[in-house]
Each structure stands twice: as C-alpha cells, then as structure tokens.
C-alpha positions, 0 to 999 in steps of 0.5 A: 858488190851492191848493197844488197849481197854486202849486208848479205854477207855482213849476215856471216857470225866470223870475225874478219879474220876467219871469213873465207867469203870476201865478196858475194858474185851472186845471191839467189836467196835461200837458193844458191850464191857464188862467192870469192875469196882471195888467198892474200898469202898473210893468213895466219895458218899460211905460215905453218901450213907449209914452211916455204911452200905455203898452201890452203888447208883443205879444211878451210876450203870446206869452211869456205862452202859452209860459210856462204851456204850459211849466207843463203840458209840466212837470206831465204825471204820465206824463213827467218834467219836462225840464230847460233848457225854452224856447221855441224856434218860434213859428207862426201868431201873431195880435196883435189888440189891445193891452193897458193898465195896469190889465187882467187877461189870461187866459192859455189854453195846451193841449199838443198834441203831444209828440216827444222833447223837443218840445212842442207848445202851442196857446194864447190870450190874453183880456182880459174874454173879447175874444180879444187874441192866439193862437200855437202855440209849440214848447218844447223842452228836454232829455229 
C-alpha cells in the first residue's frame, strides 16, 4: 500500500481491533475506494459466532462498507474531514453469503450524495468476485 492510501485509512476513528479495512486497493478521493480485509479466523466475535463453525456476522459485513465509506467521506479535497463520523442509517441491506476464516473480502464503497453533514455511500462486499453483501449506509458527522 503506498503512503498516500496509508494515511488514507489511518484517517479511520477504530482501534485496530475493530477495523475491517486492512488495505486500501484503490482511492479516488471523495469519490469511491475499494478496500480488503482478510478474515484472520482470531476475531473476537468468531469465537461465539459460531461454535465450531465459525462465520462473519453479517453485520460486521455492513460495518465494513461504512468504514471505507467513511475514508472516502474523509479524503475529498474540496471538503473538510468532519469530526465525530458514524454511522448512522442503514438502508437496502442484502446478506447473501457467509464468510469463513481464511477469506479476503473486497471492500467497494462509493459516495453518492452529500447534505451538510450527511453522507451518502453506496457499497459492496465480495469474496473472489461472488457479491456477499450490499447496503447504502448514511454517515453523518459534525461540519
């Protein structure tokens, strides 16, 4: 990963524990980015989630989308970052498949609209091109 989507992602308020973004693929900032992160199989929430069948909640797929939505809400060179970003709406959410230790999920996010301290992102997640989960999600954060 270059310098420049490093400090891209480093722009994320998560603890490393609870960041689903592990590398930026590509960044058009303020625009749309692709992302990966690899499921280690050691994530806390594997272990109850399920007992000798392990599997990514769907949830944490959606957390995934709104996270490097937020790095591209974070990067557009014509707005300033925002402070306090979260995520605040999820519509038109899609799980269609589950994820096991040992996958890479590849991360799409794209901003689709912007209102004050709104933003709107449409995003994806993939696991070796079979489309696993969808949402448009709403951050907001203070302008």
């Amino acid at each position: 990963m270059t310098p420049e989507l490093s400090a891209a992602l480093e722009k994320l308020p998560h603890g490393k524990s609870f960041r689903f973004v592990d590398e930026l693929v590509s960044l058009d900032p303020g625009k749309e980015a692709m992302g990966i992160y690899q499921v280690r199989g050691d994530e806390a929430f594997l272990e109850g989630h399920f007992p000798g069948n392990p599997m990514m909640p769907g949830v944490i797929l959606i957390e995934a989308i709104a996270q490097l939505g937020g790095v591209v809400a974070q990067t557009d060179p014509e707005i300033p970052a925002m402070g306090d970003l979260r995520l605040t709406a999820i519509r038109a959410a899609k799980i269609l498949g589950a994820v096991a230790p040992g996958e890479r999920l590849e991360i799409r996010a794209k901003l689709e609209g912007r209102m004050g301290g709104l933003v709107q992102i449409d995003g994806e997640v993939k696991v070796n091109g079979n489309l696993l989960a969808s949402a448009r999600v709403t951050l907001s954060g203070n302008v």
